[in-house]
N, C-alpha and C positions, 0 to 999 in steps of 0.2 A: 423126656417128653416136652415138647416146644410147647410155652405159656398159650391160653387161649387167648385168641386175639380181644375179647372182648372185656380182659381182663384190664387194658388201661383204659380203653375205651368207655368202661364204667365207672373209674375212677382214676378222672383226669385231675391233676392238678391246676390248668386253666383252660382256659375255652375261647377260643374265637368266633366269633358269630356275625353269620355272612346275611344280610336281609332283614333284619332288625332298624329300624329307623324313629323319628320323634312320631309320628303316624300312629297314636293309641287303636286306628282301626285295622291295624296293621295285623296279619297272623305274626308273621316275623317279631312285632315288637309286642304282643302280647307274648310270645313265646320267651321272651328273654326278661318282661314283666317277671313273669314268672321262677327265673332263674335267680332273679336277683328277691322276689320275695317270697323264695324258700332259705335266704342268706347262704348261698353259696361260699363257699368260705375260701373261693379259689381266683384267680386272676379271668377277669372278660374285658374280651379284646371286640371291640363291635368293628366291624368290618361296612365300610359305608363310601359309596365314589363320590358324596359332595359333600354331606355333614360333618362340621369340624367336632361335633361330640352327639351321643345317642342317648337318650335316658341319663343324662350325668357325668357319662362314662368318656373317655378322650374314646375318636373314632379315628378311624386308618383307612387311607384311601385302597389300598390294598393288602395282599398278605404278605406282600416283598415288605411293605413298611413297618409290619409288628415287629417288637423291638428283641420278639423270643418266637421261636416254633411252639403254636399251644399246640399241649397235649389232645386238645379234638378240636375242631369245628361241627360246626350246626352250620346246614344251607339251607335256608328256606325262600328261595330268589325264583325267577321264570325259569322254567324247564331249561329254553335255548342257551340258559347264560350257565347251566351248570358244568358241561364238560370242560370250556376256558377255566373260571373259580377254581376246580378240581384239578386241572393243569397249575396253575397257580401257587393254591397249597401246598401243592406236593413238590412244587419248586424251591418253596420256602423252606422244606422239611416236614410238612403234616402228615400223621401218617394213622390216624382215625378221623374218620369224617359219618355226620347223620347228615343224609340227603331226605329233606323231610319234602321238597318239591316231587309233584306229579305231573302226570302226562309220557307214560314210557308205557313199557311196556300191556300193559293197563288199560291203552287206549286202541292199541290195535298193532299193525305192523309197522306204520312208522313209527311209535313207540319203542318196540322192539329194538328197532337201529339205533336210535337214539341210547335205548340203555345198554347196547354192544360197547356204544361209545366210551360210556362213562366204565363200562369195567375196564376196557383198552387201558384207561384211563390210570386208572387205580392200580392196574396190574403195571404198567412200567413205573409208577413210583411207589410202589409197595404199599398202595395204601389199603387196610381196610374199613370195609362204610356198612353200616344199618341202610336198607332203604334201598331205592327211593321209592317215595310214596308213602311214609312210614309219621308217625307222630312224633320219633323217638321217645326218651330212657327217665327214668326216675331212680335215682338209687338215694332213698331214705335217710340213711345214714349218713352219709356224705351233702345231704342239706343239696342235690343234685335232680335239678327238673328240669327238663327241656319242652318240655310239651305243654299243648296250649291248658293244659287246666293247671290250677295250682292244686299240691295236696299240701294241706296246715295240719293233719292230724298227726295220732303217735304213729312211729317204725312200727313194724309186724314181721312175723314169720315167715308170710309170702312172696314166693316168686313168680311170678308171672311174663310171659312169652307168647306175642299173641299179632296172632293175621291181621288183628282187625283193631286199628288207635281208640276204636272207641271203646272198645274192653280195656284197655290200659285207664284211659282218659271220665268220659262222663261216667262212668260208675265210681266214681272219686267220691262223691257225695254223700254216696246212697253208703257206701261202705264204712264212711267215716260216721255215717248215725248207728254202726251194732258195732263201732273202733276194729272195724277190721284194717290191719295194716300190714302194706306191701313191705317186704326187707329191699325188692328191687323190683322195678318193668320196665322189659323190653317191646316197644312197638317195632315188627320186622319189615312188615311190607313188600314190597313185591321181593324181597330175598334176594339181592342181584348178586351180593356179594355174601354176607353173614347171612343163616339162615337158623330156622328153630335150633335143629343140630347142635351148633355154636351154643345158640342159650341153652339147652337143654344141659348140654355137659359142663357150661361155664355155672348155671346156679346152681348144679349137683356139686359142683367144690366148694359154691359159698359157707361159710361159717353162721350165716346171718340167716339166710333161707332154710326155714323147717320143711316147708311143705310145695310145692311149684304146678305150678298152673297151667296149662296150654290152651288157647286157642287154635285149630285148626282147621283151615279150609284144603288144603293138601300138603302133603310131605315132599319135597324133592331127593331126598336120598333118604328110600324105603331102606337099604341094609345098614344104612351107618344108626340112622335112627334108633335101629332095633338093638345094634350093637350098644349106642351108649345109655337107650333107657333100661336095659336089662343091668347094665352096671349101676347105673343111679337109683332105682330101684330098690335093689340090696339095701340100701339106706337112709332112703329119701322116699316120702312117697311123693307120685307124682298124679296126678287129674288133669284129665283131657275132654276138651269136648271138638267133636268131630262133627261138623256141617254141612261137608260136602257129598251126604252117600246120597243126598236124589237128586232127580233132575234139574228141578230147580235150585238148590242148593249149590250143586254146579256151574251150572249158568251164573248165577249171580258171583260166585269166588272169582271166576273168568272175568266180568267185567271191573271185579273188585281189586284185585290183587295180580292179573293175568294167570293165576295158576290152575295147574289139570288134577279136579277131585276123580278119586277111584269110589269105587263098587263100595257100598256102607259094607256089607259083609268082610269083605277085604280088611280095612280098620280096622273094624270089630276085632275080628283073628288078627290083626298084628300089634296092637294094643293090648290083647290081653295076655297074649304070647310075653308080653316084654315088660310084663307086669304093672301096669300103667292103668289106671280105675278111668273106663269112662263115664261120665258126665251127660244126662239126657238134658239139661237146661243151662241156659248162663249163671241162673242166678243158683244153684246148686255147683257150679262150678267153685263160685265164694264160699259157698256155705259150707262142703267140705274139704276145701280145702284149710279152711280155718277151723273148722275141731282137729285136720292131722298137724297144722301148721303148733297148735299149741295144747295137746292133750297127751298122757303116752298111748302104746299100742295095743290094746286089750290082748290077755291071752287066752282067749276064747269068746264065745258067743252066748254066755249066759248074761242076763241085764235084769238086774234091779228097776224098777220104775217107784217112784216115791213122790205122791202129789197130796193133795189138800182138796182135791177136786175129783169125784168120780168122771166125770165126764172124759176128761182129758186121760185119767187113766187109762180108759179104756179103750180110749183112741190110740195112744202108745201101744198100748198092749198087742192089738190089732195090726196096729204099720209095724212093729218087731215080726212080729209072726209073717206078715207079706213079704219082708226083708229079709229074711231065713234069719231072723233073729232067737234065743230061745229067752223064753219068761218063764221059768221053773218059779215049780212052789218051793218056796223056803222052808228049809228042815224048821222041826219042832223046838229045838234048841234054838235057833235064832231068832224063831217068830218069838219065841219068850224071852230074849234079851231088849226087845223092841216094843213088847206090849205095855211096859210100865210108861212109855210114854205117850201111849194111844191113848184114846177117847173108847169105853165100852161101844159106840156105836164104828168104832174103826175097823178097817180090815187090815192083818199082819200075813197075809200071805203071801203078795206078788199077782199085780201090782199094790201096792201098800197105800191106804187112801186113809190119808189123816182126818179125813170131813172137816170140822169147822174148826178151825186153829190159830190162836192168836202168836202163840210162840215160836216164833222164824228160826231161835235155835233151833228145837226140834227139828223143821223139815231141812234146815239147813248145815246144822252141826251134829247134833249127838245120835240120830237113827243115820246118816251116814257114816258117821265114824263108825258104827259096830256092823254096817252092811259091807263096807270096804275091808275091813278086815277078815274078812270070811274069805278062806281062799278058795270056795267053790265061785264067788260074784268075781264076774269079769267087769263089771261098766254100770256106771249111775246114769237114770236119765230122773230127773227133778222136773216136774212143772210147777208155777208158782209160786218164784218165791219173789216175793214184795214186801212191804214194811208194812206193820198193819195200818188199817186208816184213818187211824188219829194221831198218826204221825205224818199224815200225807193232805195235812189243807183240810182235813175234816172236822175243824174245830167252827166253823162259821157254821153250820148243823148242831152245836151244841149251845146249852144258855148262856155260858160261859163267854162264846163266843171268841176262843181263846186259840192261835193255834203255837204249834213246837215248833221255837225259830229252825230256820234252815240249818244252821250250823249245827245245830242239837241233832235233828233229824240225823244228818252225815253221820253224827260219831256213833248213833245209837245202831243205825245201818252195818256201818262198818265194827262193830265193835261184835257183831251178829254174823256176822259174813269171813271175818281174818281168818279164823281158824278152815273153814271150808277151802280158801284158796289154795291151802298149802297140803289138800288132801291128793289130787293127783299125782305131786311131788312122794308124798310119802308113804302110798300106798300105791304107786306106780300103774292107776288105774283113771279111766277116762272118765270125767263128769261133764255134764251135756244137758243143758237146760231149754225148758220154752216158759213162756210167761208174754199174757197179752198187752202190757202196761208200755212197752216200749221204749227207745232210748231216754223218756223223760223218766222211767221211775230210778230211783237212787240207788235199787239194789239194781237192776239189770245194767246201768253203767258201771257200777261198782265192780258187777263180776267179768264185765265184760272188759275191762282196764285193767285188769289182770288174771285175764289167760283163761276164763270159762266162759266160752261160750255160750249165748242166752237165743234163743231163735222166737220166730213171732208164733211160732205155732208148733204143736207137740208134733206131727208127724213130720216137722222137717228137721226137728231135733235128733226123731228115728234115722231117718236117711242118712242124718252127719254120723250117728254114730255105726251105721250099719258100714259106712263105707272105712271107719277105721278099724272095722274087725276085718273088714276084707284085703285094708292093706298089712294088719298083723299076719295072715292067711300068705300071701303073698312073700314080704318078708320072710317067714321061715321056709317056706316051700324055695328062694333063691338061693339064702344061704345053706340048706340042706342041698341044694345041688352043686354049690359053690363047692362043697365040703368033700363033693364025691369024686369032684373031679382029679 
């Protein structure tokens, strides 16, 4: 089976970079800004027709002049000037290129010609390209950004493939405050040449990629699609969100990307045929795909819920059951393994509401460790777990006036929380938390820094976890067919 093309493409050894100049207002040279402060750990070659050096870097009036064929270029120059460039590189030897410039197809029919051109282009010197129109690629691991935002936080699980640069791009921020992190992104863009397809089967081989994402506005090859997400599937789960089933959703993809969305029904049915969860928002697009990206896969639909707060319990309780989740009542033997650490005013049935509790072990180490070992519990969902408030700045409320240095704080956090992290490893079952305190409280980054998910609200906690029972659900239902064949 020939390598996927996008497989040097994401991990180039160097880079040439075509539109990048000393111009900080530059897109081109904030894009390579960025390249160099993710510490790319690879050769960049700035490609520049007057400046004898670009940000530091020695500069090349063309690509005859570099002193090696890089492994990619990045174009981010005027439309007119990309099909010569691309003649160019490919004379030199280039043979991945991001066309991150627009105005092609996109814009209408001279567009169109225009990007006939540049595959003409591509196709007699073998090259293949992302784009054009495209934000390009982040791959994590390799210290590798092309695109105009920086990401500083940690690697993740996720892979993401997506229509639209700003799902790759401005949601950088918002993710790196609950430490959600991409293992790689792909921005495609108008598809001329690479398309989802490509990504979809190139991050189903990655090693690094747990869980992968899709953005979609339209599919251009409806049976190859089906063909390799029903393969990837089998062991990857995969979440799509689909935009283009109305009119207007349409409309707008056409002027976005130049592509033709189908009938929502249509999706619907070839998405779930091909075992692929869709996705009704963006930001649930993250949300589960980071409980599959780092949780195991529940084998069933029964769920624990274990909070400190009736409220919230009973809000889980309620989104399970809308979810086709099940909240069974806990046999009498386990409710009495769990009571010696309740409060006479608690409930041990399911959901299990500790009321007023100062001891974070409790809700966070020892009634899960005997709820997870029960092999009727498929999945924990936790609300609330924080450090109590006199460990959290509440000491200026006291005569004392005294608070527990920060450093104390951490160890006492964490010294409360270690044993919990290592629960889904060892009981091979998902935990799934909400809590309103946000990325500033200590235990919600702490869980969230390694591998438990914390969401801002208990019913979007439901949703993440309902959609990893649906990818367990999926999983056996492929490999039971896998098996029959």
């Amino acid at each position: 089976m020939p390598e996927n093309p996008l497989v040097k493409l994401m991990n180039p050894g160097s880079v040439a970079f075509v539109g990048a100049s000393n111009n900080l207002m530059k897109m081109g040279t904030i894009q390579l800004i960025n390249l160099l402060r993710g510490e790319y750990p690879g050769k960049i070659y700035p490609i520049h027709p007057r400046e004898e050096a670009v940000l530091g870097l020695k500069a090349y009036r063309k690509a005859v002049d570099l002193p090696q064929a890089a492994d990619l270029a990045v174009l981010v120059i005027p439309t007119r000037a990309v099909p010569q460039v691309l003649r160019e590189l490919g004379e030199k030897g280039i043979r991945r290129t991001i066309i991150i410039s627009g105005g092609f197809k996109e814009v209408g029919e001279g567009g169109k010609e225009r990007e006939k051109e540049i595959i003409a282009v591509a196709r007699r010197y073998g090259i293949r390209f992302l784009g054009p129109n495209c934000i390009g690629i982040i791959n994590t691991r390799k210290r590798l950004n092309t695109t105009f935002f920086p990401y500083l936080h940690q690697p993740g699980g996720i892979g993401i493939a997506s229509q639209s640069g700003t799902y790759v791009t401005q949601v950088i921020s918002h993710l790196a405050k609950s430490q959600i992190g991409y293992s790689q992104a792909i921005s495609v863009g108008n598809e001329a040449d690479l398309d989802l397809v490509d990504c979809l089967e190139y991050l189903g081989e990655d090693p690094e990629t747990k869980a992968i994402a899709l953005y979609i506005e339209a599919i251009k090859r409806g049976r190859k699609f089906l063909e390799v997400a029903r393969k990837v599937t089998r062991s990857k789960p995969v979440v799509a969100l689909y935009v283009g089933g109305s009119a207007a959703g349409a409309r707008s993809s056409l002027s976005h990307t130049g592509a033709l969305s189908g009938p929502d029904a249509l999706y619907e049915g070839a998405l779930r045929q091909s075992g692929v969860i869709r996705v009704p928002t963006v930001e649930e697009l993250y949300e589960w795909s980071w409980a599959l990206a780092t949780q195991p896969t529940p084998r069933g639909r029964n769920i624990v819920i274990l909070s400190h707060s009736g409220g919230p319990s009973t809000s889980m309780a309620d989104a399970c059951e809308r979810c086709g989740l099940r909240v069974p009542i806990l046999s009498e033997e386990l409710q009495e393994k769990i009571r010696e650490f309740l409060a006479p005013t608690a409930s041990s049935r399911n959901p299990i509401d500790l009321t007023f509790s100062m001891d974070l072990s409790v809700l966070a180490e020892k009634i899960p460790r005997i709820l997870l070992a029960d092999p009727e519990i498929d999945g924990l969902l936790i609300h609330g777990i924080t450090p109590p408030p006199s460990l959290k700045g509440m000491g200026e409320l006291t005569q004392s006036k005294k608070e527990v240095p920060f450093q104390e704080r951490e160890r006492i956090v964490a010294s409360m929380l270690t044993e919990m992290i290592e629960f889904p490893r060892i009981f091979g079952k998902p935990i799934l938390c909400s809590a309103f305190w946000g990325e500033k409280d200590q235990a919600v980054t702490f869980l969230q820094s390694r591998g438990i998910p914390c969401y801002p609200a208990p019913e979007r906690a439901v949703k993440a976890m309902a959609a990893l029972c649906r990818y367990g659900e999926i999983r056996r239902k492929m490999q039971n067919a896998n098996c029959k064949m």
